[in-house]
C-alpha positions as protocol buffer text, in pm:
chain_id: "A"
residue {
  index: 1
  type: UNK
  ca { x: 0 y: 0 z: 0 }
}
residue {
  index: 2
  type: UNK
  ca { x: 159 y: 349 z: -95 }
}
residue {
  index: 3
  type: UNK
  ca { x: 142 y: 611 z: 201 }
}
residue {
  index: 4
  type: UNK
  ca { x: 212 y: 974 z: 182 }
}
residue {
  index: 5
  type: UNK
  ca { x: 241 y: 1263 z: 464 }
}
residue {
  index: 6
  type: UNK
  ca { x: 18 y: 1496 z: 464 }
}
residue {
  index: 7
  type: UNK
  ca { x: 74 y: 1837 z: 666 }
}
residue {
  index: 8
  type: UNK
  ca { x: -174 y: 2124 z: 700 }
}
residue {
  index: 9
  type: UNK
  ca { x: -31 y: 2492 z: 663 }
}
residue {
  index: 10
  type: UNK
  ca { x: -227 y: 2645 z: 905 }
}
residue {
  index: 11
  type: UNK
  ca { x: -188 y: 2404 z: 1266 }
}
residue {
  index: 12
  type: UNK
  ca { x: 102 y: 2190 z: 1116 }
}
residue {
  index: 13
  type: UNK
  ca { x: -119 y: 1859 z: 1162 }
}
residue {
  index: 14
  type: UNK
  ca { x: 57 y: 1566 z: 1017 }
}
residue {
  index: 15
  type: UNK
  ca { x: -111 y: 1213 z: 867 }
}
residue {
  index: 16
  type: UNK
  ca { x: -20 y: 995 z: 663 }
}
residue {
  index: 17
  type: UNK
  ca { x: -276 y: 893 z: 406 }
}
residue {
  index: 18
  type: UNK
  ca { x: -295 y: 588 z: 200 }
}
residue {
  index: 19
  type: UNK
  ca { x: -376 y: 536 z: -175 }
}
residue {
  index: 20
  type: UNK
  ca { x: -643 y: 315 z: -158 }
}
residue {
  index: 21
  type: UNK
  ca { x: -911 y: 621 z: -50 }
}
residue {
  index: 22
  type: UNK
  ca { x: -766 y: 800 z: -365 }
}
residue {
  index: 23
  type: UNK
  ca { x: -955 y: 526 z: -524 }
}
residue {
  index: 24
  type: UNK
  ca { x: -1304 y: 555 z: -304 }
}
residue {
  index: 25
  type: UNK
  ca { x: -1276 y: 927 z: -369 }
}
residue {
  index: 26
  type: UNK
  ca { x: -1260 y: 967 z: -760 }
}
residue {
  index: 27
  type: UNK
  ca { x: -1570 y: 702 z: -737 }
}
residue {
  index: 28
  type: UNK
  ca { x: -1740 y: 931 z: -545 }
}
residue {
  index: 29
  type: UNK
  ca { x: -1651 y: 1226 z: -789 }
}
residue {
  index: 30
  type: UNK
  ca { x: -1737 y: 1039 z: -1051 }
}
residue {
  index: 31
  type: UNK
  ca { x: -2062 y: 977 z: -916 }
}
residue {
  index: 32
  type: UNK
  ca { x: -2128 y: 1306 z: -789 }
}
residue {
  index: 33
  type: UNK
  ca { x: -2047 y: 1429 z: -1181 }
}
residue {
  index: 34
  type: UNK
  ca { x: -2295 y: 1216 z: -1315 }
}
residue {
  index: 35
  type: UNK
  ca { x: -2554 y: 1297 z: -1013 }
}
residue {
  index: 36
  type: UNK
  ca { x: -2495 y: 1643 z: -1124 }
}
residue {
  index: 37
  type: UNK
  ca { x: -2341 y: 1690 z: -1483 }
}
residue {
  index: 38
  type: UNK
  ca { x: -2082 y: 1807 z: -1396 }
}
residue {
  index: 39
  type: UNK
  ca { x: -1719 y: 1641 z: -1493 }
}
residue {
  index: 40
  type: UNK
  ca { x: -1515 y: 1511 z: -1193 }
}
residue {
  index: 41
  type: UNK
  ca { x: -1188 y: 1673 z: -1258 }
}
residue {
  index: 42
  type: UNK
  ca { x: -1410 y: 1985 z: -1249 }
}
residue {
  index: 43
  type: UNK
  ca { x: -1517 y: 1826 z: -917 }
}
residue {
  index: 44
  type: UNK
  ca { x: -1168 y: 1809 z: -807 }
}
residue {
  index: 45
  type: UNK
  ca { x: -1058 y: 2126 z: -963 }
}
residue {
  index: 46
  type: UNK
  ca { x: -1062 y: 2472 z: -824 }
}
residue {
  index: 47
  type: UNK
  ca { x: -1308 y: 2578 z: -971 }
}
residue {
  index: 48
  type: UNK
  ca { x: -1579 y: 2823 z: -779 }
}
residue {
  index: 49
  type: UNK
  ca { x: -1904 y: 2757 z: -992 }
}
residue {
  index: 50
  type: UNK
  ca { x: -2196 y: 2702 z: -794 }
}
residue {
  index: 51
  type: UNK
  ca { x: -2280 y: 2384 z: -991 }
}
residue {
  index: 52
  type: UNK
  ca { x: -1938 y: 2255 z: -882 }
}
residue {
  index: 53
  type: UNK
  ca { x: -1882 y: 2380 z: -547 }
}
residue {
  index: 54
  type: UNK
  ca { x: -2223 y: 2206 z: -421 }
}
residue {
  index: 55
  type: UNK
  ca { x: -2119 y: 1856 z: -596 }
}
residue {
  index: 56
  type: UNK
  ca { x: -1760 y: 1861 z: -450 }
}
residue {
  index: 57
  type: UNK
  ca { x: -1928 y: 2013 z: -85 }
}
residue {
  index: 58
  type: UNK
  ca { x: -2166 y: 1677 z: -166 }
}
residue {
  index: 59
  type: UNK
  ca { x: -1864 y: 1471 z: -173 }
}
residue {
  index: 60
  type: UNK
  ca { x: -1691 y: 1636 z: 133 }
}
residue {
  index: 61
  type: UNK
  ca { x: -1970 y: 1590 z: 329 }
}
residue {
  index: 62
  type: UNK
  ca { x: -1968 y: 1175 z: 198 }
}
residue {
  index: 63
  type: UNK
  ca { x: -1649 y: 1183 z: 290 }
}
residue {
  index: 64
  type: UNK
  ca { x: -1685 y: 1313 z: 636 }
}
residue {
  index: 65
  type: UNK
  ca { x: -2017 y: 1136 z: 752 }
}
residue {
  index: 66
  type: UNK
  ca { x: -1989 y: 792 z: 580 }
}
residue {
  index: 67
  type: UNK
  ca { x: -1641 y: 723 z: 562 }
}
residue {
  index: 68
  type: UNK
  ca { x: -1586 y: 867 z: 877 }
}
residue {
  index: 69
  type: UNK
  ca { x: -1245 y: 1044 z: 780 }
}
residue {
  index: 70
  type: UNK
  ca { x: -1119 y: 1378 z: 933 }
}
residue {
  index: 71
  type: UNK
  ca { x: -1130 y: 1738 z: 780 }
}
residue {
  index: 72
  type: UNK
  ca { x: -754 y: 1727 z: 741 }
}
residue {
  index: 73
  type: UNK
  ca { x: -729 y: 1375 z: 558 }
}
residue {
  index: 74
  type: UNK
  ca { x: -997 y: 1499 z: 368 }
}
residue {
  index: 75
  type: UNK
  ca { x: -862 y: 1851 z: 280 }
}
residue {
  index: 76
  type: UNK
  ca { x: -518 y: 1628 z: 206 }
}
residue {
  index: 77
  type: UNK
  ca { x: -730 y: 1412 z: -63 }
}
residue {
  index: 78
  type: UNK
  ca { x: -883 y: 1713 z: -184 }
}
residue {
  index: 79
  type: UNK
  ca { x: -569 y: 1985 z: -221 }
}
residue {
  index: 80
  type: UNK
  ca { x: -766 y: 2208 z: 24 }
}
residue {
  index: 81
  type: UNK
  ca { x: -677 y: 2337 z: 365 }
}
residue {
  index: 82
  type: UNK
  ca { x: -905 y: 2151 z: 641 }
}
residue {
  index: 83
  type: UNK
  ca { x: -1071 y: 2462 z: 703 }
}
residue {
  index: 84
  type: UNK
  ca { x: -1259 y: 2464 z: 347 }
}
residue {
  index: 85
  type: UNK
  ca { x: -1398 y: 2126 z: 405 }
}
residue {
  index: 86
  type: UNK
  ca { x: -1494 y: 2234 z: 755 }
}
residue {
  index: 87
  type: UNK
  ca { x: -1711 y: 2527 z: 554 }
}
residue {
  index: 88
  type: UNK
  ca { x: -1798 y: 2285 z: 284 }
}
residue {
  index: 89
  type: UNK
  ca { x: -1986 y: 2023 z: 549 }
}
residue {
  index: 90
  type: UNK
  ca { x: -2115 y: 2253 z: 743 }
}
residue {
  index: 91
  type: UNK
  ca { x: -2297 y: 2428 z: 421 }
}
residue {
  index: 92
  type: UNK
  ca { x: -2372 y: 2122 z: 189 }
}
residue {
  index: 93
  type: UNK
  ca { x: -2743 y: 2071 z: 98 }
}
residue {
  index: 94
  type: UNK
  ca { x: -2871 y: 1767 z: 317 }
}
residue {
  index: 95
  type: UNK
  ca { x: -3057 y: 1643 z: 8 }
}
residue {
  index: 96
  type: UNK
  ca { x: -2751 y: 1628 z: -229 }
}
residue {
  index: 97
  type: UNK
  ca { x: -2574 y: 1507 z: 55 }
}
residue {
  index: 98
  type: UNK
  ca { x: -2837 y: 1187 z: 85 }
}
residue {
  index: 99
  type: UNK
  ca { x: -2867 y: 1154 z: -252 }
}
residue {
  index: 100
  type: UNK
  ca { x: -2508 y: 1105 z: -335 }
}
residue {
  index: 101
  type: UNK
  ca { x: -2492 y: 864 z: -25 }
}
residue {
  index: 102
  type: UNK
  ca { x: -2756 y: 677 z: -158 }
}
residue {
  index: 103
  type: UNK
  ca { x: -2589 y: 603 z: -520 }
}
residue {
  index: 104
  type: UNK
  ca { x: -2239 y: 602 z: -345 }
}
residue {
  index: 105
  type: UNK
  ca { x: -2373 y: 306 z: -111 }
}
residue {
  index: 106
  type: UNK
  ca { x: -2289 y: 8 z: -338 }
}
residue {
  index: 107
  type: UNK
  ca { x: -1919 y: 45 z: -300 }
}
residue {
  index: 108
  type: UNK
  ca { x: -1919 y: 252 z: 61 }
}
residue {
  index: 109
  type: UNK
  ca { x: -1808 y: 85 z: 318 }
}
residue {
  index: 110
  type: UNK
  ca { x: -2071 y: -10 z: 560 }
}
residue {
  index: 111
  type: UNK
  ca { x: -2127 y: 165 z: 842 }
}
């Protein structure tokens, strides 16, 4: 399994993160794109459109609640500081966060 070391710039928080959720995440992107049109390298991207910014909050918050993993490993996965996913979660719609959940479920995890 291939590790890296993640470090936030803000508190200096280290973790080491492991390639398989690289995996689980661009299936969730993927998803999410096809939820909402959108393509997920735009998903990933950093781009601000609305239309993308609520799909990739979608998958933050998927992230966060059903894979259970913290705002830093998530910001690592994502290229963002764990602030922004902090924002993200806290402002995602609950119905595109259910709905993605709900197609996402298949390969999830179970909880």
């Amino acid at each position: 399994m291939n590790e890296s070391i993640c470090v936030c710039h803000r508190c200096g928080y280290e973790n080491v993160l492991y390639s398989v959720t690289d995996d689980l995440v661009a299936r969730i992107a993927r998803t999410a794109g096809a939820l909402w049109a959108v393509d997920p390298d735009t998903i990933l991207s950093r781009s601000q459109r609305k239309r993308v910014v609520a799909a990739r909050a979608a998958v933050c918050a998927v992230m966060r609640n059903e894979l259970g993993m913290t705002y830093p490993d998530i910001g690592a996965t994502l290229g963002r500081d764990h602030t922004t996913i902090m924002h993200a979660v806290r402002t995602c719609d609950p119905d595109m966060m259910v709905q993605l959940a709900e197609a996402c479920a298949e390969f999830l995890p179970a909880s």
